[in-house]
N, C-alpha and C positions, 0 to 999 in steps of 0.2 A: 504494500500500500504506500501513495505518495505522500509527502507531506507539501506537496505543492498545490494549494489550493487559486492558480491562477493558469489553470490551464484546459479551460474553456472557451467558450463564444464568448468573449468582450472582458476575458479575463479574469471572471467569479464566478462561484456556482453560486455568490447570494444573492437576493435580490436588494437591486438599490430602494431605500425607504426613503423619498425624498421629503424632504426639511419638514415642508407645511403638509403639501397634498395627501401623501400616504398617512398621515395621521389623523385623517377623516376620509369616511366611505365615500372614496370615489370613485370615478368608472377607470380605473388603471390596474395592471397586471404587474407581474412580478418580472423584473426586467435582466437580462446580463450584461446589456448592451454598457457602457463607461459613457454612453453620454448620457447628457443632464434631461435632452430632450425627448417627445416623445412620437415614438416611430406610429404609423396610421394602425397599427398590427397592436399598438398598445391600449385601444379603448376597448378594452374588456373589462366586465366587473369584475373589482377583485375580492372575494368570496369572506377576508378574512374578518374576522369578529374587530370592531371596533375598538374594544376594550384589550382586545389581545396586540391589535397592531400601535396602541400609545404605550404598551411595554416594550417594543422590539427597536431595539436600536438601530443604526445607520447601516451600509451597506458594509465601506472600508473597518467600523469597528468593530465588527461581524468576524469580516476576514481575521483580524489581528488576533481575535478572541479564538477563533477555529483553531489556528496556527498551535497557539500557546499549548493550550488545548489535549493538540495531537502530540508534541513534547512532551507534555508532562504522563501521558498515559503511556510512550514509549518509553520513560526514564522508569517508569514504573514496571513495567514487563523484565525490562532488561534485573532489577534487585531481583525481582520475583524468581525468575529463570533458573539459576543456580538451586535452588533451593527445590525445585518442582522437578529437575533432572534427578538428584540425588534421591527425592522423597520416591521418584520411580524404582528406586533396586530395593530402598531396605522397609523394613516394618514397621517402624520406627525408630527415634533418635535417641543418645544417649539426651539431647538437649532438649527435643520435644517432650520428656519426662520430667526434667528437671522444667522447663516452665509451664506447661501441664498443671504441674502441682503447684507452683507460683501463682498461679491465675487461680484455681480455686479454693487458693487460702485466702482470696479476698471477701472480706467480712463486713464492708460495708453496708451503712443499714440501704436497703431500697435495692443494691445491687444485684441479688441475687433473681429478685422478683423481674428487675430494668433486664439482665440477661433474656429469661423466660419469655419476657417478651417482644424486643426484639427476635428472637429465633420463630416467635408465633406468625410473623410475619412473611415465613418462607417455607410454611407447615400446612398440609393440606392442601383444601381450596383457596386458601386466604389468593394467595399468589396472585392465581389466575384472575381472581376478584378485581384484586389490584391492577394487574395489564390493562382486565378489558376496562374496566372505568376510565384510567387517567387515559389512555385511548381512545377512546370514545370521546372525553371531553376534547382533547387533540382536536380531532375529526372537527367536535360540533363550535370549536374556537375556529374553524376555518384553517384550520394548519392539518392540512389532510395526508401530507408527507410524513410530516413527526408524527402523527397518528397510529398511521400504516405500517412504519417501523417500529414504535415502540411496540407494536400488536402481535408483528411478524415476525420478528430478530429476537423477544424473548419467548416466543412460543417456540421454536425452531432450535436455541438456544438447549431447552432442556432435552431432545432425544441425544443430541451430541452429547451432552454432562453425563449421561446415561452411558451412552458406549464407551466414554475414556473410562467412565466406573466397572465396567466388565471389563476389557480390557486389559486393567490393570491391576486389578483385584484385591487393592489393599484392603484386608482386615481392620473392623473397626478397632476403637481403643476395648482394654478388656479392664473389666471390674477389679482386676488384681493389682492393677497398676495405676490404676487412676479411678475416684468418686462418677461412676456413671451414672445420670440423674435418671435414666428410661431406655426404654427397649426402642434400636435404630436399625432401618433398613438399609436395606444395600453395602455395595460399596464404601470405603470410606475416604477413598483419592480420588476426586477432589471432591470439596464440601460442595453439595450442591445449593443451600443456601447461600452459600458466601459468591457462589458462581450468579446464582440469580440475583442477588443485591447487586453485582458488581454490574451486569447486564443492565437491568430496569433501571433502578436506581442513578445508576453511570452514565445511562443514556438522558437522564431526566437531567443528570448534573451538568452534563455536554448541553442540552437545550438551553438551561439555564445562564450558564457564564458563555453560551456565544451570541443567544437572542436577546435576554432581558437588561435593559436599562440598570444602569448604578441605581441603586437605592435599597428599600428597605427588603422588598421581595424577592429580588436576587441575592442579596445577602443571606437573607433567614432560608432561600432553597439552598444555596449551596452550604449552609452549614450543619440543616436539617437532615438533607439527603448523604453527604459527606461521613456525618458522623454516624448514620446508618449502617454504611458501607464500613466502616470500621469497627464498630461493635459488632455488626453481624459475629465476626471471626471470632472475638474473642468469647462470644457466648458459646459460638461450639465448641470449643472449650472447655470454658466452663461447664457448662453442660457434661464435658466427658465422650462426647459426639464425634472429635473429630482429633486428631495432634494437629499441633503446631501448622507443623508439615504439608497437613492433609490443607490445610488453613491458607499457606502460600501457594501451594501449587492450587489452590482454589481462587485467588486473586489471578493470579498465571493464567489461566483458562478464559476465565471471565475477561479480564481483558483487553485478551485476541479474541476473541466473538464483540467483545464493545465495539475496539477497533474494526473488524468487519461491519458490524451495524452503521459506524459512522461515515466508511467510504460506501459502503450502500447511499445511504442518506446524501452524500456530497453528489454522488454520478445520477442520482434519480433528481433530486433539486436543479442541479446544473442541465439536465436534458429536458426537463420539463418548459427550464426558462429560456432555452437555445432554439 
């Protein structure tokens, strides 16, 4: 995947928001073209909810934010890697024992309950609850791209989590070596919790810090959703659910399907508005 996000029809796959117009429902489309003006091919309505297009920022701050973006979720794969290579030969680690047992000797009051619940959130139905709604709202804001991906790339997301989990066939954590809170299915490389946080959740975080305006609600999403993605882990954990291990190479995974989600999203964006 590139990280060149200027190698399109007019040099973006974003659409330009212009200054005044795009921030009220007007008869104009989402455009690639770098000029300011607009082609006869542009008086189309454009679909997107009112209240959704005075949180989306400019076209170029878009780009820069995309950019950053894809950096930091590469710098992130590359830590992850090591760790998710090695968690493939063995059963566990001497280290994934040793903080195993660190994590839950934590005894803070609310904590144990704050684990339980974030993990409720990648448990069952709950899940799929979650796709289709915040997708659906997607859709019914008029952003019918991010809709369609968030809907697509994490339902598709878990047959793959599924087969690395055959696969690879690591054995969950066993009651002799660590506090196991409940009885756990499957596999235990990679968590598939932490794979679906990092997918939905990751993808929600990529909407957020490349679409929404500085202020109060892109702040509180990216610190809401952010901090999800990183309790996820440590409650399987906790929990007793998963090692360490299983915990990185479960960032590892999600990741590279995030990353796939996003250059989906860039080439379908960018052909739509070409």
């Amino acid at each position: 995947m590139t990280a060149d996000y200027n190698t399109c029809k007019g040099g973006s796959p974003w659409p330009p928001l212009q200054a005044q117009g795009w921030m009220k429902r007007v008869h104009r489309r989402y455009d690639l073209s770098m000029a300011d003006g607009l082609r006869p091919s542009d008086a189309i309505e454009d679909n997107t909810d009112s209240t959704a297009a005075e949180m989306i920022v400019s076209r170029p701050r878009a780009i820069k934010r995309a950019r950053w973006a894809e950096m930091i979720f590469l710098a992130a794969l590359i830590v992850d890697a090591t760790l998710a290579v090695l968690a493939h030969r063995y059963a566990y680690f001497e280290w994934d024992l040793a903080l195993a047992s660190r994590i839950q000797s934590v005894n803070l009051p609310g904590f144990g309950t704050l684990m339980t619940a974030v993990s409720l959130l990648g448990s069952g139905w709950l899940p799929w609850v979650l796709v289709v709604t915040i997708g659906l709202l997607l859709i019914k804001a008029g952003l019918r791209i991010e809709g369609v991906i968030t809907l697509a790339g994490t339902a598709l997301g878990w047959p793959v989590n599924m087969l690395l989990k055959l696969l690879i066939g690591r054995p969950r954590p066993s009651d002799a070596l660590v506090h196991v809170s409940g009885k756990f299915y499957y596999e235990s490389f990679p968590s598939g919790h932490v794979v679906f946080f990092v997918e939905f959740f990751g993808f929600l975080v990529f909407l957020a810090y490349v679409l929404l305006k500085r202020g109060g609600l892109r702040y509180a999403s990216l610190i809401v959703l952010g901090l999800l993605i990183f309790l996820v882990g440590v409650s399987r954990v906790y929990l007793g659910a998963h090692w360490p291990s299983d915990v990185a190479g479960a960032y590892l995974a999600g990741g590279i399907w995030l990353m796939l989600m996003i250059e989906v999203y860039r080439r379908i964006k960018a052909r739509s508005q070409s």
